[in-house]
Steps between C-alpha positions, in 0.01 A plus 500: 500500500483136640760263347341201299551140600455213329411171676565233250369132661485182410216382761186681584596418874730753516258807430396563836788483711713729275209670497475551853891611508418795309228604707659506820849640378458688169155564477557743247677337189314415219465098473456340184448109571593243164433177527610241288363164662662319216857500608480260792273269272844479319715426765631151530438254771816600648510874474691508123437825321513453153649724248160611421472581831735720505403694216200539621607643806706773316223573266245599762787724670518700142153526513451668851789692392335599200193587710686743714570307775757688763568147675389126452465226773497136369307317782570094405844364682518219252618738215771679683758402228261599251440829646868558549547472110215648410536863690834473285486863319195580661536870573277556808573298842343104494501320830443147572277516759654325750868650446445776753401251768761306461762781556290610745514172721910499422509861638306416852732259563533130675300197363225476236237259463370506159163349439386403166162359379606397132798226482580620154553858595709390798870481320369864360477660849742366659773594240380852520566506877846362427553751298421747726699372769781471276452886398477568867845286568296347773450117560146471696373179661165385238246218531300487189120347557220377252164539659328175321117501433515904542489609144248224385252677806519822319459370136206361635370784638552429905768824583438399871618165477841613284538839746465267833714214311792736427471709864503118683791392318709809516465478877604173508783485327722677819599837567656757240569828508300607187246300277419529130221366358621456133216552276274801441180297572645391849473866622193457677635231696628729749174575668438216655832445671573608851603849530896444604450307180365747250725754620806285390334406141615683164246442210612586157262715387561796810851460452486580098235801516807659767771458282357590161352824672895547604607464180257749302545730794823527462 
């Protein structure tokens, strides 16, 4: 019987490239996709999260549970402490979505350039990858980047503009031994770089579909 998963996010943007995860490396689960567009309405200028915020979070993780979900992926970086409290007591497996990339760009080793397209969900990511470094007991070189004018293309509707904006810049910014591209709606973003590029970029949504399949595997 395929497992269940429930895709709870807070921006229609990241439909497709979770999405497109799925597809290419667990074409069989069943994907149930929640949005809730209201939650980054809520955010403050900064990136605080609200009480509310928080118990909002929490309450749409009881309700996939309660819909017979086998595994939830939270898709918006901004609410990683949110989503941390909220998967409190949660009884099936809830991933941030980019919590397996991270580990995953601690385990190849060397330096990391991390390359954001939201200011306010910078301090987010990056404290995940510290984490995961600090997990790992391993100290990498990073170099954190914000790709400016990139997310205002694609709220406007120009995805070439924001994928060619964040492929320019992440060449640019030197030579690193792996890549991430921070948010779920930078995934596509990979196409247009060079080749030796791509092959050197993690995007968050591949590296969650591999480790929640891991997990209800096992």
């Amino acid at each position: 019987m395929p497992k269940r998963i429930f895709l709870v996010h807070p921006t229609p943007l990241a439909l497709p490239p979770v999405d497109e995860a799925f597809k290419t490396l667990w074409r069989e689960a069943q994907i149930v996709n929640l949005l809730d567009e209201s939650l980054y309405a809520d955010v403050g200028a900064n990136g605080e999260l609200t009480p509310g915020l928080y118990a909002r979070v929490a309450n749409l993780f009881r309700h996939c549970e309660a819909s017979g979900a086998d595994g939830i992926v939270f898709s918006g970086s901004t609410f990683g402490p949110a989503v941390e409290e909220g998967r409190k007591g949660i009884t099936v497996p809830v991933l941030r979505i980019e919590e397996g990339m991270m580990d995953e760009a601690v385990a190849r080793g060397g330096s990391i350039l991390v390359v954001s397209t939201q200011k306010r969900a910078m301090p987010v990511v990056r404290a995940t990858l510290d984490a995961s470094a600090k997990r790992a007991g391993k100290t990498p070189t990073i170099k954190d980047i914000w790709v400016e004018g990139a997310r205002d293309a694609l709220n406007a509707g120009d995805s070439d503009r924001h994928d060619r904006l964040i492929a320019e810049q992440a060449a640019a910014a030197g030579d690193f031994d792996t890549i991430v591209l921070s948010m779920i709606s930078m995934a596509p973003a990979r196409a247009k770089m060079p080749p030796a590029l791509a092959k050197k970029t993690l995007t968050s949504g591949e590296c969650a579909v591999t480790r929640l399949r891991k997990l209800l595997d096992a």
